[in-house]
Every structure is written in structure tokens, then in C-alpha cells.
C-alpha positions, 0 to 999 in steps of 0.5 A: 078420735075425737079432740080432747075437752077439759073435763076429760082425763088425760094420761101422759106417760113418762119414761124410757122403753121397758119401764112399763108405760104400755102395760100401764095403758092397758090398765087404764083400759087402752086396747090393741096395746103391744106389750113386749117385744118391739121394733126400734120404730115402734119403741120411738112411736107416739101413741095416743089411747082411747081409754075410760073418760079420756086419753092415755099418752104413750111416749117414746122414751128421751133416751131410747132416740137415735142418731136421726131423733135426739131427745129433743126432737122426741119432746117437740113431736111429743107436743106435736102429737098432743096438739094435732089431737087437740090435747090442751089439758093433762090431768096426770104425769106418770113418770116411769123409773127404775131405781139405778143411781147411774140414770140422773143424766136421765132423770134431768132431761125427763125432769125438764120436759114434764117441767115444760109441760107447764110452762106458760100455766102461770102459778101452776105446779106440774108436779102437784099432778105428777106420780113417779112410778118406780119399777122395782121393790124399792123406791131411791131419791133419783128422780126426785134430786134430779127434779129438785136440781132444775129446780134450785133446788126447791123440796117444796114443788114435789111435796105432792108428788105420788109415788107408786114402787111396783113389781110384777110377780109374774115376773120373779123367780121361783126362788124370790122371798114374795114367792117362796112366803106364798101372801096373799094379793093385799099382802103383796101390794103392801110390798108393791108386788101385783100381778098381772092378773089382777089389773083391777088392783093396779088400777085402784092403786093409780086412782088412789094417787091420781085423785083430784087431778082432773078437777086441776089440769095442767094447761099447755096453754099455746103461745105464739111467739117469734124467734129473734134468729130465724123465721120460727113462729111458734109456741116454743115447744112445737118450733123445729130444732134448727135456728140460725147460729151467732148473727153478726151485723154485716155491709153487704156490698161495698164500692170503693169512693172518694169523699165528697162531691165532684167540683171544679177549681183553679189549683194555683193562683192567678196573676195580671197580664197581656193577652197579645204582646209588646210593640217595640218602640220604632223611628219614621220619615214623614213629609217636612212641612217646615217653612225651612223645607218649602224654601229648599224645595222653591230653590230646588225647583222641587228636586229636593223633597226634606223629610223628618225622622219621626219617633214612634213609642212602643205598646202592648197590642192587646190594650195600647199601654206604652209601658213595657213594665206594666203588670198586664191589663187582665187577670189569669190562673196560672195552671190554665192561662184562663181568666179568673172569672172563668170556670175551674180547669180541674176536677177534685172531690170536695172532701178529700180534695182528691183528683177525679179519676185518681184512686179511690181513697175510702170503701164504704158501703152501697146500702148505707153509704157507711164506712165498710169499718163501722157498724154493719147495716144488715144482720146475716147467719155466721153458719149459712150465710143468710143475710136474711135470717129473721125470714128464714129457717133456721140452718143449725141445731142450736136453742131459738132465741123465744122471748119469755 
């Protein structure tokens, strides 16, 4: 199949399993349609037809998904499969309901997705090129309410909206009113009851609402943007379902430090005093040379030999000072005994003044050297622990965070 090009019509088909969208496909002229009795994996299959001037998109339906393909996996492959056929442009939603007032449920989350269709067609209106196809005789406001809710409510975005009620009359009972009156075809489609055998009746009607489309498509118009949680890259539509959840701002490894830079100081004071100690004061005998001495020794013949007592002042060793009292001839610390010119004897961290090699008095963080009580310095997933979130898949199936 070749891609699609802009002057081709494409068809979307909108809606749960059994509202008619693969019937429909075959009036528009798709082949090898199965009608009918499916298999659940047929029923969640995205079908791409060739048809008459273009493509017919046969979907699954947003509630027909099990417990391994919510809806909006459904939405996202739906995306996926118009991309991979190179489906840039649609020229008309068929929106398949049946009346039921319990379905606004339902009908909001298919409101949201044929809105999405549009998302980045500036000034676009997706539901100018919308047709509610209702399955049944009558037509309710469901759809429409639901669609106008996601809205705000705006009754103006659906004023061009086509409406299409229809019933198979192969599919009444004998004993139903359209049967047992006998009308003609035309008479019939009045009523919005066709049959299945005459598919060129249903056609004209889907190209009497469908008019004009194709000379205004609406554009998917691709974007590529990236999800501030996790490593997607994408038109938001085409992004897997998984994101990271709540990121938190974290200090990834922390170490234990005193504040500061090691130095080293004295921790007391100095003082004065002698290095060597204190030479008591002492008395000497020594030869007398005094005239009185020689004479004793002439008369002595030298016998007697005086001598005098000498006195000998005390002194502090390491300078000579004779004063016992004095406050000493250098000057010391008195934590070590060195000399005040010397390099400190203990070593502290200049912030905290604390001991080097005491408990660390503060934890702060290796990368940033933050305190580990400020503001983390790098991202990490709550849920998985990545602490590399922006360059990785997503872990959760939570909302991406996609710029507008």
C-alpha cells in the first residue's frame, strides 16, 4: 500500500466493536472485510483499507481493550498505524454510537481522542469533518454532550457536525412497524432504516454529509518534543504510556567532614623562660696574694701557705643571667614547650575549630559539596530509583510531562 498524499480521502472510524464500522468499510468499497463473528485479537486490530480515492481506518474500539491494552495504548497504536502508512491528512471522522445514556463514560474518552486528532492543526475544528453515526432509529444528544463537556462546554464547535441514525432492515424482526408497513427504499431512508442490499444508498448518504471534506482535511501535523520526566522524544500522541513519576531532587552520595581546611596552632598561650637551669650561688678558696700572706709565708719558711674565701654568685646556665627571678631569656608555648616562632603543635579544621581525626561534625554531599540538608543537586525517579530520569524510559504509566 502506498503512503497517503493530501488530495486523498481518508476515513477514520470511530467507536466500540459492533456499531458497524467494518460494514461501513465495505460500503465505501474496502474488500476482504470480516463482518460479523470475530476473534478478541481481530476486534483490537488496526486495519488500514484500500478503498475508492484513498484509505478506510478500521479501529478498535476504546472499550473493547483488555487488561494488557487500556484505551490509551489503543489511541497511541492507532497514531502508530496511520504514521507507519504515511496518514498525515483525514478527511472525515465517522463516529460510531449507539443510543444508551448510560455510555457518556464512553463517549468522552472517544471525544477526546477524535479532539487529539487536531491537536497541533492551529485554528482547525475537528468536528467541522466529524459525522456521528448513530446505530439505531433515533438520534440522543449523548455524544454531542459528551463532546461539548471537554469542551467547556462551547455548542459552537459541533454546529457543523453531520448526523447520520441508521438501521439495517435486515436486521428487524418480522413483527417490527417498518416491516410490517411494507415502504419503499426511499421511504425507508427517511426513517434511517437501509438495507444491506442496497449499499449504494448508504453510500450517497455518507457523500451527502462527507461533502467538502476533502478540500479541508484535518492535519495530525507531527511534532517532535521532549518529556521533561523521562527520555521520550516524540509527538506526544506516538510517546509510549510509561513516564517516570514525581521527581525529587536528591544528593546522591554523601560523606561525613569537618568545616574547613586543616591547620596547625599552638592551643594555649606562650610565656618566658630558661631553657637550662639556675647555678646556685657558691664560696671558693683561692691563693692570697696579700702582702699579709707573703709575710706569713717568709716567716713560715713557706709552711704556711693562706688562702681566701672567694664568693661565687649563682646564674641560669642557659643565658649567664645571675637573677634567680628573672622571667627567663625565650619564649614558649605552654601546650608543647616550643618556641613561639615555631610551627603549631596541633591540628584543628579552620571553620569548626575542630580536632583533626575527632568526629566529623557535619555531612554534606560528594558531588556538590552541599550540605546533605539543602536542596539536592541531582534529579532521581521516586518510583524507580533512576537517578538519571531525563535519559531514560519512562518506568510508570503515568501522563508525560510534553511542553505545549
Amino acid at each position: 500500500m502506498s503512503s497517503a498524499s493530501s488530495s486523498q480521502r481518508c476515513i477514520l472510524a470511530v467507536g466500540n466493536t459492533g456499531n458497524g464500522k467494518s460494514f461501513t468499510a465495505t460500503i465505501f468499497g474496502a474488500q476482504n472485510v470480516k463482518i460479523g463473528h470475530t476473534t478478541k485479537s481481530e476486534t483490537q486490530t488496526i486495519t488500514v483499507y484500500d478503498i475508492k480515492g484513498g484509505f478506510y481506518i478500521d479501529t478498535p474500539g476504546l472499550d473493547d481493550s483488555d487488561e494488557d491494552k487500556n484505551d490509551d495504548e489503543t489511541v497511541r497504536l492507532i497514531y502508530l498505524k496511520m504514521v507507519e502508512k504515511g496518514i498525515r491528512n483525514l478527511t472525515t471522522i465517522l463516529w460510531f454510537v449507539m443510543p444508551d445514556a448510560r455510555a457518556k463514560g464512553s463517549y468522552k474518552r472517544q471525544a477526546r481522542f477524535i479532539e487529539s486528532l487536531a491537536k497541533y492543526h492551529i485554528g482547525k475544528n475537528v468536528w467541522d469533518n466529524t459525522i456521528i453515526v448513530t446505530k439505531g432509529d433515533r438520534i440522543e444528544n449523548g455524544p454531542r454532550d459528551a463532546a461539548n463537556e471537554i469542551r467547556e462546554h462551547n455548542d459552537n464547535l459541533l454546529s457543523n457536525t453531520g448526523e447520520f441514525n441508521i438501521l439495517l432492515y435486515e436486521s428487524l424482526l418480522p413483527t417490527n412497524v417498518y416491516v410490517q408497513m411494507e415502504l419503499t427504499s426511499e421511504r425507508l431512508n427517511t426513517f434511517g432504516v437501509f438495507k444491506e442490499s442496497e449499499p449504494e444508498r448508504i453510500l450517497a448518504k455518507y457523500e451527502s454529509l462527507i461533502e467538502g471534506h476533502l478540500e479541508n482535511p484535518v492535519c495530525l501535523n507531527l511534532r517532535k518534543v521532549k518529556c521533561s520526566k523521562c527520555s521520550e522524544e516524540t509527538d506526544p500522541r506516538l510517546a509510549s504510556l510509561k513516564c517516570h513519576t514525581e521527581i525529587e531532587l536528591i544528593h546522591p552520595a554523601t560523606e561525613d567532614v569537618h568545616r574547613g581546611n586543616v591547620i596547625k596552632i599552638h592551643p594555649s598561650s606562650n610565656y618566658r623562660k630558661h631553657s637550662d637551669y639556675y647555678v646556685e650561688a657558691t664560696t671558693r678558696q683561692e691563693f692570697d696574694d696579700s702582702p699579709q700572706a707573703w709575710t706569713v709565708r717568709a716567716f713560715s719558711f713557706g709552711g704556711v701557705n693562706p688562702t681566701r674565701s672567694v664568693f661565687v654568685p649563682g646564674y641560669w646556665k642557659c643565658c649567664g643571667n645571675n637573677d634567680a627571678n628573672s622571667s627567663g631569656c625565650k619564649q614558649v608555648y605552654h601546650c608543647c614547650e616550643r618556641d613561639y616562632q615555631s610551627s603549631g603543635c596541633q591540628k584543628i579544621f579552620d571553620e569548626c575549630k575542630h580536632n583533626y581525626g575527632g568526629t566529623p561534625c557535619l555531612t554534606i554531599c560528594k558531588d556538590c559539596k552541599e550540605r546533605s540538608d539543602t536542596v539536592g543537586c541531582k534529579e532521581k525517579c521516586k518510583d524507580c530509583n533512576n537517578d538519571n530520569p531525563h535519559n531514560t524510559k519512562g518506568c510508570t504509566h503515568i501522563s508525560h510531562n510534553f511542553p505545549n
